[in-house]
Each structure stands twice: as C-alpha cells, then as structure tokens.
N, C-alpha and C positions, 0 to 999 in steps of 0.2 A: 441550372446548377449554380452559375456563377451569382445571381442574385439572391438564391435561397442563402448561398456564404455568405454573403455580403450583412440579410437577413440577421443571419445568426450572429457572426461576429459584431453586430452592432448590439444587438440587444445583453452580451457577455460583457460589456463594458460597464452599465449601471450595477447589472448582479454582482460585479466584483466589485467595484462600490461601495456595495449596499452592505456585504458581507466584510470587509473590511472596516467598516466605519462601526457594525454595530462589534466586530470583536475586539476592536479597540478600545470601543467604549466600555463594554465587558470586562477587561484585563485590568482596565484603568481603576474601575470603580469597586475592586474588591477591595478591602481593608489590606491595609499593608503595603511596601516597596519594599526594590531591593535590598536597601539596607537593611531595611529592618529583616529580611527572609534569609539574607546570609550570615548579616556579622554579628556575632555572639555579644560584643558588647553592646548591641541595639538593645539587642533581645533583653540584655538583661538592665539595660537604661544605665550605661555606665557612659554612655555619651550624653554631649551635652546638648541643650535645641537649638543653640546655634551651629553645633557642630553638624548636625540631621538638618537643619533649616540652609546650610550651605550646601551640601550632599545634594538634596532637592532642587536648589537653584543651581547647578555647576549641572545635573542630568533634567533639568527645564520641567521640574514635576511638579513645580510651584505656577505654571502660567494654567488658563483655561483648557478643560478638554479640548474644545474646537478647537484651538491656536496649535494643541502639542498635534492634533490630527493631521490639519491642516501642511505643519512641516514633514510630518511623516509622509506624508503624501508627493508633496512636494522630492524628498529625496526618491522615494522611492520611483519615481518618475524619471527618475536620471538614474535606475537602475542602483541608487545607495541606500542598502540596507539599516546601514549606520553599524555603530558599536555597541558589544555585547556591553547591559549594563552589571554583569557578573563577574568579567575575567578581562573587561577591555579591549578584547581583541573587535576587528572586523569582522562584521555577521556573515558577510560574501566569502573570510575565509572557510568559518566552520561551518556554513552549507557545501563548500569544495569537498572539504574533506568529509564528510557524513556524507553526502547524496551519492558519491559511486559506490561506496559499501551496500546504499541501502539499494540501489540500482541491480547492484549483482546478484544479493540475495532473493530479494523478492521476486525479480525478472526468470531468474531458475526454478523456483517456486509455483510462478505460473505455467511455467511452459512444461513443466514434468506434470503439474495436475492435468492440464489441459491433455497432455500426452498421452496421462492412463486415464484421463473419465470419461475420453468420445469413444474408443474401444469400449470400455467397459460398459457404459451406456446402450449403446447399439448392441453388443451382446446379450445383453438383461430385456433391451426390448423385444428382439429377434426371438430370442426362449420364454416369453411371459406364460409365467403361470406355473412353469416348470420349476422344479427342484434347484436347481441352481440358480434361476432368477429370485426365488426366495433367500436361497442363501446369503447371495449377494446382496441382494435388498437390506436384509437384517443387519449385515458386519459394516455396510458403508453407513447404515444409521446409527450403529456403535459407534463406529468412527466420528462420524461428526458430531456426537453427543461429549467428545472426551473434551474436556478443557483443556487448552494448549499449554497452560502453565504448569499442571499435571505431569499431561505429555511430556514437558521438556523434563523436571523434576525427574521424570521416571527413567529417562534418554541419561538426565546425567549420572544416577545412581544406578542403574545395571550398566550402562555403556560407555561412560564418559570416569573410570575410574571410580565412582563412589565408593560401591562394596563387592562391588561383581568383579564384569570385566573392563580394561582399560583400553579398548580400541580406537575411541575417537577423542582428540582435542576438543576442548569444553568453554576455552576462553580466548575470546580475539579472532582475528584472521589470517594470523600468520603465528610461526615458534620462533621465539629468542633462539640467535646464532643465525639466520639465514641470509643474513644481509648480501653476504658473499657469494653464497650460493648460484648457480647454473639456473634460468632460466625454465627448464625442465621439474626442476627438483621444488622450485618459490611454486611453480602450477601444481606441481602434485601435492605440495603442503597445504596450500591454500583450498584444495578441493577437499582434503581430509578436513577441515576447517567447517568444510560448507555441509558438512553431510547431516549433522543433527540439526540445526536451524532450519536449514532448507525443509527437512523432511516436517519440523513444527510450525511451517508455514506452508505447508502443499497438503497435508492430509483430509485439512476440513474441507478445503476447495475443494479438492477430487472427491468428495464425497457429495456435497451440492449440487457440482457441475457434473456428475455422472447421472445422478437423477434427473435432473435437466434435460441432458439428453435423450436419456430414456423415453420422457414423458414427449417429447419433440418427435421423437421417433415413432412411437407409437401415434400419435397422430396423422403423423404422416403416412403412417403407412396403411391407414385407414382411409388414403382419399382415393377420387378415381384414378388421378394420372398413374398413381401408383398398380392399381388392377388391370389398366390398358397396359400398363408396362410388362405386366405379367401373360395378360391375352396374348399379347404378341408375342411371346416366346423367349422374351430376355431371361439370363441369367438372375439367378436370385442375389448374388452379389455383384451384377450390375443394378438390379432396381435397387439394393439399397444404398450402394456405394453415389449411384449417378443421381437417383430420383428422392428417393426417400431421405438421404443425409442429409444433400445440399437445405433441403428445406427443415430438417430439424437442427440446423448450426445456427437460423437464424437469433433464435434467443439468447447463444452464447455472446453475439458480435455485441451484446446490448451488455452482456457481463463484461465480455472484454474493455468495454469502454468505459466502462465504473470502476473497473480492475487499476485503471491508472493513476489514481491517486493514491493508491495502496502501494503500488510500486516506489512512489516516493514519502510518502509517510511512516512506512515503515511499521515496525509491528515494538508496540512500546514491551509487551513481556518479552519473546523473545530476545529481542536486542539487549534486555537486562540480564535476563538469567545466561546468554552465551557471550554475554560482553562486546557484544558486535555494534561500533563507534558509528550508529546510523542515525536515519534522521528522529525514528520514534526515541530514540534516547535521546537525542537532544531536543527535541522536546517534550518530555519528561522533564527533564532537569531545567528546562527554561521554565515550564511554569511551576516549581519547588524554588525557583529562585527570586522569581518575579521581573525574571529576562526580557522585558517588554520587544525588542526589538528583535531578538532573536525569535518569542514566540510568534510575534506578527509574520516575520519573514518565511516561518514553515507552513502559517494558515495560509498567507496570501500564497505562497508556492501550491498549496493542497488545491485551493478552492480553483487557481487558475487552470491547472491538468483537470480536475472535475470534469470544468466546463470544456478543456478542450478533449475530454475523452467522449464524454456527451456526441459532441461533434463531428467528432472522428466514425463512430460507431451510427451514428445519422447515416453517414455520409458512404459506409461499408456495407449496408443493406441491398446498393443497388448493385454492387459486387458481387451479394451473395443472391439474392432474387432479383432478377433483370426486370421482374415487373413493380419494381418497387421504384418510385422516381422522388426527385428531392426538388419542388416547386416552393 
C-alpha cells in the first residue's frame, strides 16, 4: 500500500504540471487583457499606449510566456496565489471567502443525492420489471433530462416569490438584519437559504447515481455468492443489505472520487441565478475579466482535488471489497 502511494503521488506531480502550464498558456494567448476586458475607456480607445503599455508592464504582461509562467510557479510554490488583476485584492483572500460557501452547498448536495439514489436504486432493482420499477425508471429520466438553469428559473418563479408563492429566499446566504441575531435563528436562515440551490444541484445526481446503483445491483444479484446466500437460508434483506449492496457501492466509491472537484468548483449556473458568492462564480467572472491569477488559482485548486479524489477513491475499493488490493 505504502509504495502503490508513494507510486501515485509521484506521478500527480508532472500531471499538475503539465495541466497548469498548458492552462496558462491558454489564458494567456487569447486576445485581450485585463484592461482591455474591464475598463470602458480601453474599450472604447480613449487611453493612450503608453498608458496600456505601462498597465502591461507594472502587471509583467509585457515579459515572455515562459518567464510570466515560470514566476507563477515560483509563487505559487510558496503557497502565493498573487493579486486579483480585477479588484487588486489577494487571490488567497477570495478563495477564503468563496470555497466555504461553495463547500457547503455542494457537500449537502451530495450527501441528500447519495441519501435518496442507493434506496431508490436497490428498490427499482429488487422490483425489476415491475410497475413501479417502470415508473421510477421514466421520472428519474425526466429528471435528469431537465436543465438545471430551467430548474432554478422555474424554483424561482413558482417558489422564490416570482408570481406564485413566496416561500423560499432567492438571493445570497443569509437576510439583511441578522447580524445580531441568536445562533439558532443565522442556522435556520441560512438553511431556508439552502433549500432551492441545494435541491438544483442534488436532482441530476440522484437521478444518475440511482441508476447506477440499480444496474450494480442487479448484477449483483445475479452472481453465485448471492444464490448460496439464498440456499442457506438468509434473509432477503440480509443478502441484499450484507451480500449484494456492498458489491454494488463499488462504482459509486469511483463517482464519489470524481465528485470532489465539483465540491469545490462549484456549479457556475446555480451560483448566478441564487447569487451564492462560490467558487463557480468567481470563476465566471475571473474569466469575463481576464483574472489571470485568480482563474489560475481555481484550475490549479480543481485539477489538484481531481487528482487527489482519483486517489482517494483508488484507495476506498479495498474498504469496500476486501479482494481488491492496491500494489
């Protein structure tokens, strides 16, 4: 085990690398810079080129690719993101404040899909064929058919006040006036907050990841261990609970492990249309602005969870099947 790690984490060091170096070069070499993507006077050439040609040189956009790479690298090795070239501020601060929002959301997101698609899953497998296994089949394929931009659009116009009814907050994570507020009172705002995002970010999963199961499940339940488990007398919700699930979870641990960079990347609609200050919106707006260092700083975060969900999810197989060994 300890060498397969060793293995792995050696070979994650080039791929980040290799992935950082070509998105860099990407970013760099599209037409246009900041200036010119935010300030109106670029835009409309009412600056002068020495005044853009010191702009350039005071944010080093005038030295070689390699050279600007190379320094980025360089900070970013000492763990410095550098400064937003939009707003000035430190990039280390607006990943603070973006990545526990987008932490929260999406983390709820998983753990409710996950909650209702292994039940739901083993239930449709259990009944194949059956009247309510079709049912199911058809509305979780509705479901994942719907566009989540849709979704929210329709979340905020029947339920978020549009024209309907007004039961859930629609913008932000919290209401003006709570500052003072009880402990109790900032949790339960905050949850009412959570209820339409969360839910346009958990429906497609649970409707994937139920099928998934399903299809894990019925295989499983096609094999011998599973007919010996029956010869012998077991409970039918022992062979499925003990024999038949464990081995149909295995394909989830491989989603779960892909699932982590969605955790921190965030979901760019959502986070627009419910105003929720995450990572997918900022970067949205880093590359609308031509943010170089702030867009760098959420790929290289993405690509690095990737790799280490990848790994993690390697490494939970021998957890879930004891004959599965990591050499």
């Amino acid at each position: 085990m300890r060498s397969y790690l060793l293995k792995r984490l050696a070979t994650m060091v080039p791929t980040l690398f290799g992935i950082t170096l070509v998105t860099f070069a990407l970013i760099h070499l599209v037409p246009g810079d900041p200036l010119t993507a935010t300030s109106d006077m670029a835009q409309a050439g009412q600056l002068s080129r020495e005044s853009i040609e010191a702009f350039r040189h005071a944010m080093g956009l005038d030295q070689p690719l390699h050279l600007r790479y190379a320094r980025w690298l360089g900070r970013v090795l000492t763990f410095d993101f550098g400064v937003s070239t939009y707003d000035h501020r430190p990039v280390a601060d607006k990943l603070a404040e973006a990545l526990p929002n987008t932490l929260l959301l999406s983390s709820l997101a998983l753990f409710f899909a996950y909650l209702f698609a292994v039940p739901l899953g083993v239930f449709s497998a259990v009944k194949r064929g059956r009247l309510v296994d079709r049912l199911l089949t058809s509305g979780l394929f509705v479901l994942y058919a719907l566009p989540s931009f849709w979704v929210a659009i329709m979340l905020v116009l029947f339920l978020g006040g549009g024209r309907y009814l007004d039961l859930f907050p629609i913008q932000g994570l919290s209401s003006p006036g709570l500052e003072g507020a009880g402990l109790l009172a900032r949790l339960g705002d905050l949850a009412w907050h959570l209820v339409l995002p969360v839910f346009c970010l958990s429906y497609a999963s649970l409707a994937w990841l139920s099928r998934y199961v399903r299809s894990g499940m019925l295989e499983a339940l096609g094999q011998d261990y599973v007919r010996t488990a029956r010869a012998k007398g077991l409970p039918e919700r022992a062979v499925i609970a003990r024999h038949a699930l464990r081995n149909a979870l295995i394909p989830l641990v491989t989603l779960l492990g892909l699932s982590v960079p969605h955790l921190i990347g965030g979901s760019v609609i959502v986070e627009q249309v419910f105003g929720v200050p995450g990572m997918g919106r900022l970067g949205f707006q880093a590359v609308l602005t031509r943010d170089y260092n702030t867009l760098m700083a959420v790929t290289t975060l993405t690509a690095l969870l990737t790799m280490a969900g990848t790994l993690l999810s390697d490494l939970a197989y021998a957890l879930v099947d004891p004959r599965i060994r990591c050499s």
